[in-house]
N, C-alpha and C positions, 0 to 999 in steps of 0.2 A: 676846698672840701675839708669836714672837719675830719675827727679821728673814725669815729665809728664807724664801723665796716657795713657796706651794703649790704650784705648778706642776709639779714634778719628779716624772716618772710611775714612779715605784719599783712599779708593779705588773708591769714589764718586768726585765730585765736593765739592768743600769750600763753592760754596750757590746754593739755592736749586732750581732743574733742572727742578722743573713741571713749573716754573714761566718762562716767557721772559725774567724780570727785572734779576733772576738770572742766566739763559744761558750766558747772556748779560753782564756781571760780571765777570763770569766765563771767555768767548771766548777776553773779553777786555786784560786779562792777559794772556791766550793763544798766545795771535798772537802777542803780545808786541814786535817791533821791538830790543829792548834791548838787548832780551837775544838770539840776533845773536852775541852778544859780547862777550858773557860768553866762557870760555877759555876749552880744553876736560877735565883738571885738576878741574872745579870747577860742569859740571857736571858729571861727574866720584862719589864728593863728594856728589853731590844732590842727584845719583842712591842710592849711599850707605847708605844713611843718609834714603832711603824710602825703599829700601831692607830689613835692618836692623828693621828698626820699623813693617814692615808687618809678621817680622819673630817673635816679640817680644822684640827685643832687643831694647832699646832706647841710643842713644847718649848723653855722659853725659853734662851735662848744655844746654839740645836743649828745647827750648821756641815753643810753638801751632805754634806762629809766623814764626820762623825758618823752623819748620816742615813745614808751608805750602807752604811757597816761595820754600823749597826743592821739596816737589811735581808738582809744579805747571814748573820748571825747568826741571825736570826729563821727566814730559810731552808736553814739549817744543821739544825734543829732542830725545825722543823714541817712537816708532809705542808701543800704547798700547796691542795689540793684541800679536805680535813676539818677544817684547823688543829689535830689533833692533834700533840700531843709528840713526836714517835719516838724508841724508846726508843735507850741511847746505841750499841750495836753496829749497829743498825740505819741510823744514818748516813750518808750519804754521805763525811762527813767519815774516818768508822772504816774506810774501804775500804781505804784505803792499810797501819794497821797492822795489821790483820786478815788481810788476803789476805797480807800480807806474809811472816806468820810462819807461818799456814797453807798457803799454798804451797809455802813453801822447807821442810816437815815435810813436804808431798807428793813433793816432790824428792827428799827425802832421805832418809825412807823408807818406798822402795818397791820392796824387793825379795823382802818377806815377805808373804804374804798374808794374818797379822792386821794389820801395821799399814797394806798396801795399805784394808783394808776399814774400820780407825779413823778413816783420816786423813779417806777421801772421806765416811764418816759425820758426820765433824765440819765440812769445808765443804759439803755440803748441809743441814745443820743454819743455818749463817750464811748459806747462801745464800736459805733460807727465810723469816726474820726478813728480809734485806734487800729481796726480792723483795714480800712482805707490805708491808713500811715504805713503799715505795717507789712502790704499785701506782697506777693511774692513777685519778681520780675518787671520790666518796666512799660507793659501793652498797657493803653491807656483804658479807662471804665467812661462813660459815657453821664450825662448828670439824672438821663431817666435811671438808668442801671442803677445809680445811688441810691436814688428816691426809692427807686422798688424794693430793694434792701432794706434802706430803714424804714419804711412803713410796715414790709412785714415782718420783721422783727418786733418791732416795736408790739403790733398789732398783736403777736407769737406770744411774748411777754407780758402782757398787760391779760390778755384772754388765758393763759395757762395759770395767774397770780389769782385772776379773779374766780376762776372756777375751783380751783383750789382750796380757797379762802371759803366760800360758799358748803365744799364738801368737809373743811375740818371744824365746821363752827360748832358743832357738838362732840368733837373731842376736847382732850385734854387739852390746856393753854400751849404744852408745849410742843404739840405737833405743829398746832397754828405757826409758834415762830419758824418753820423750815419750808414755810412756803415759798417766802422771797430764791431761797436756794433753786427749787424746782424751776420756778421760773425763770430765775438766771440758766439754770442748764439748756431748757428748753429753747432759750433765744439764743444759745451760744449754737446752737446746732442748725439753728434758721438764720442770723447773724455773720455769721462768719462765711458759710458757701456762700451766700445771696451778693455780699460785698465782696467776692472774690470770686462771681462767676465768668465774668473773664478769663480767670485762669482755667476756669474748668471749659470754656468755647473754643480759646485759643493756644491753653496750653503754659507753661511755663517754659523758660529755658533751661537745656541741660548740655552738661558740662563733660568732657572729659576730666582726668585726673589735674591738669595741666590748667586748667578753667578756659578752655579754647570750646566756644558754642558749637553744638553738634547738631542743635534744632528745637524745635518745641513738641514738650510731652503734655496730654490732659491726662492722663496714668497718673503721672508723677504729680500733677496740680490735686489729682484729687486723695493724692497719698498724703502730702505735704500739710492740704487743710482737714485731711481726717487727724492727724498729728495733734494740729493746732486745737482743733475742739475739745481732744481728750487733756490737753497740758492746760485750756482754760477753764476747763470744770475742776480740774486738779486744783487749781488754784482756787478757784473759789470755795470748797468745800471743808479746811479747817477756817476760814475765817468766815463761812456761814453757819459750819454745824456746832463749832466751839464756843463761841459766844452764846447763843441761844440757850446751851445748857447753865453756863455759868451765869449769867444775867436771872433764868429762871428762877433760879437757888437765890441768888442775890436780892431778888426785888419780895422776899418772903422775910427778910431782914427786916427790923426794926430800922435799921442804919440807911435804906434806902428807900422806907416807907415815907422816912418824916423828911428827906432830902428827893424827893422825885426829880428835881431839875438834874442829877447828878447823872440820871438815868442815861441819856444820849452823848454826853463825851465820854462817858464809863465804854460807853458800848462801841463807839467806834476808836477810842485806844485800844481795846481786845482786837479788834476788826484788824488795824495797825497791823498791833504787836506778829497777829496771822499773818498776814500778808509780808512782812519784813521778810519772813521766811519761804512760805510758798510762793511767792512770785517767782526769784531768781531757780528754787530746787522743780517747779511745775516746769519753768523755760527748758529746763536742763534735759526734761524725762527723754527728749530723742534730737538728734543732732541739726544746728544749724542749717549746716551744710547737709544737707540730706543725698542718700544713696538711693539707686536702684539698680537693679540687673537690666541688661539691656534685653534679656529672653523676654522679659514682662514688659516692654515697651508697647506701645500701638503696632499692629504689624509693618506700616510704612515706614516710620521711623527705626523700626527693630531692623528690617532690612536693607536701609539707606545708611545705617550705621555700619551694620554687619558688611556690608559692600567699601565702603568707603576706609572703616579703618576697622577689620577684622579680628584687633589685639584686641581691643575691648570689651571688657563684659561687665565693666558697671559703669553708669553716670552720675553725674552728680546735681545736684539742683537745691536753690535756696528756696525750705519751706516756709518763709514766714514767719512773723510773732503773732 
C-alpha cells in the first residue's frame, strides 16, 4: 500500500456541490475539451487507478493530486450510473467542440431551407447520442424507444425552424438570425424526455445519504429531466443570442463585405468563445447529485421508505447531463 490515506471520498466531487462557485469548479473540469485527447490506454489506467482505491487498494507512489485528475478522467468517460464507456461525441467533454461548430453552421446557415433542415437534422442527431450517453440510472431504452425520440425531435426541430423562418421573413434580418435558437429550445424540450422516457415509466434510482438504493422514483426522473432542459436552453442562449447580434453589426462592415468567406469561422469561434463558458456554469445551475424530500415521493415509495427507515427525509438521485 502506498502512503495516501484511504480516506478521500472521490465518490463525491473535489469541491463542494451545495455551492455554485463549487459545481462550477467541478463541471469547468468535466467538460474540459482536453481529455478528448486522452488515449483508451490512459483511461483504462484512470479506471484502475479509482477501482483500485474504492476497493481499498492504493497505487504505490499516487499523490491526492494524481488521485484526482484520475477521477476526474475516469468521469469524463464513463456513465456513472452503468460504468459504461461513452462513446467519444457523446461526452461531456465534446460539448464544447461539437456545439461549437454546429451552432455557428446553424447561424450561419439559415436562410435557406435545405440547409435550415440539414443543420437542425445534424444537431438532433448529436443531441441524441448526448441525451442517450448522458441519461440518468442504468434501466435499459429499448431501440424503437430511440427511434421514437429522435424522429420526433428531429421532426420538433426541423417544423418549429421552418415555421418560424416562414413567419420572420418580413421582419428585420435580425430577428431572422434567433430562429435556429427557438428551435433548439423547442427540441430540447421534446429531445431530452422522449430519450429519457424510461426514466419517466420506470423511474430512476434513489439513494439515501449513504448511496445505499432505497428504490425507483418517476417524481424524481421527472424532476431531474425538467433540471436538465432548463441547464440546456441556458446553455444555448449566450452562444445563440450573442453572436447574432455581433455578426449583425459586423457583416454591415466594409471589412466583412469584401472578405464574406470569413463570415462562418468568425461565427462559430463567438459560438466557441460562448460556450467555453456556459457549458460548465449552465451544468452547474442545480446539483449532480440531486435531492428530494421523501413527502413528495410517489405514495408507494414515500411509504415503503417511511416504513422501512423512518430517519429519512430526503433522497438522493443522479439527474443527468
Amino acid at each position: 500500500m502506498g502512503d495516501l490515506p484511504l480516506g478521500i471520498n472521490i465518490q463525491e466531487p473535489r469541491w463542494d456541490q451545495s455551492t455554485f462557485l463549487g459545481r462550477a469548479r467541478h463541471f469547468f473540469t468535466v467538460t474540459d475539451p482536453r481529455n478528448l485527447l486522452l488515449s483508451g490506454d490512459q483511461l483504462e489506467a484512470s479506471r484502475n487507478i479509482v477501482q483500485n482505491y474504492r476497493a481499498g487498494v492504493v497505487t504505490p507512489g499516487l499523490t491526492e493530486d494524481q488521485l484526482w485528475r484520475a477521477k476526474y478522467v475516469y468521469d469524463s468517460a464513463f456513465h456513472p450510473d452503468t460504468g459504461e464507456k461513452v462513446v467519444l461525441i457523446g461526452r461531456m467533454s465534446a460539448q464544447v467542440p461539437m456545439n461549437m461548430t454546429i451552432t455557428g453552421c446553424m447561424l450561419t446557415f439559415y436562410r435557406t431551407t435545405p440547409t435550415v433542415v440539414f443543420w437542425q437534422w445534424v444537431n438532433q442527431s448529436f443531441n441524441a447520442i448526448v441525451n442517450y450517453s448522458n441519461r440518468s440510472g442504468d434501466a435499459p431504452i429499448t431501440v424503437r424507444q430511440l427511434g421514437t425520440a429522435y424522429v420526433s425531435a428531429t421532426t420538433g426541430a426541423v417544423a418549429t425552424a421552418l415555421g418560424l423562418k416562414s413567419l420572420t421573413k418580413h421582419l428585420p434580418p435580425l430577428v431572422g438570425r434567433f430562429v435556429p435558437f427557438a428551435a433548439v429550445a423547442a427540441a430540447n424540450c421534446i429531445n431530452i424526455p422522449l430519450m429519457r422516457q424510461r426514466e419517466l415509466q420506470v423511474g430512476i434510482p434513489v439513494t439515501d445519504e449513504a448511496g445505499q438504493r432505497l428504490g425507483h422514483s418517476v417524481t424524481a426522473a421527472k424532476q431531474g429531466i425538467f433540471q436538465v432542459v432548463i441547464s440546456r436552453i441556458g446553455m444555448a442562449i449566450p452562444a445563440m443570442a450573442i453572436p447574432p447580434v455581433i455578426m449583425n453589426a459586423l457583416e454591415k462592415k466594409d471589412f466583412l463585405k469584401h472578405r464574406p468567406w470569413l463570415g462562418a469561422p468568425l461565427q462559430v469561434g463567438l459560438v466557441g468563445f460562448c460556450l467555453v463558458f456556459a457549458t460548465p456554469l449552465c451544468c452547474a445551475l442545480f446539483p449532480q447529485r440531486s435531492s428530494i424530500r421523501v413527502t413528495r415521493l410517489e405514495p408507494e415509495l414515500r411509504d415503503q421508505i417511511q416504513a422501512q427507515h423512518p430517519s429519512i427525509e430526503v433522497v438522493y438521485y443522479n439527474k443527468g447531463l
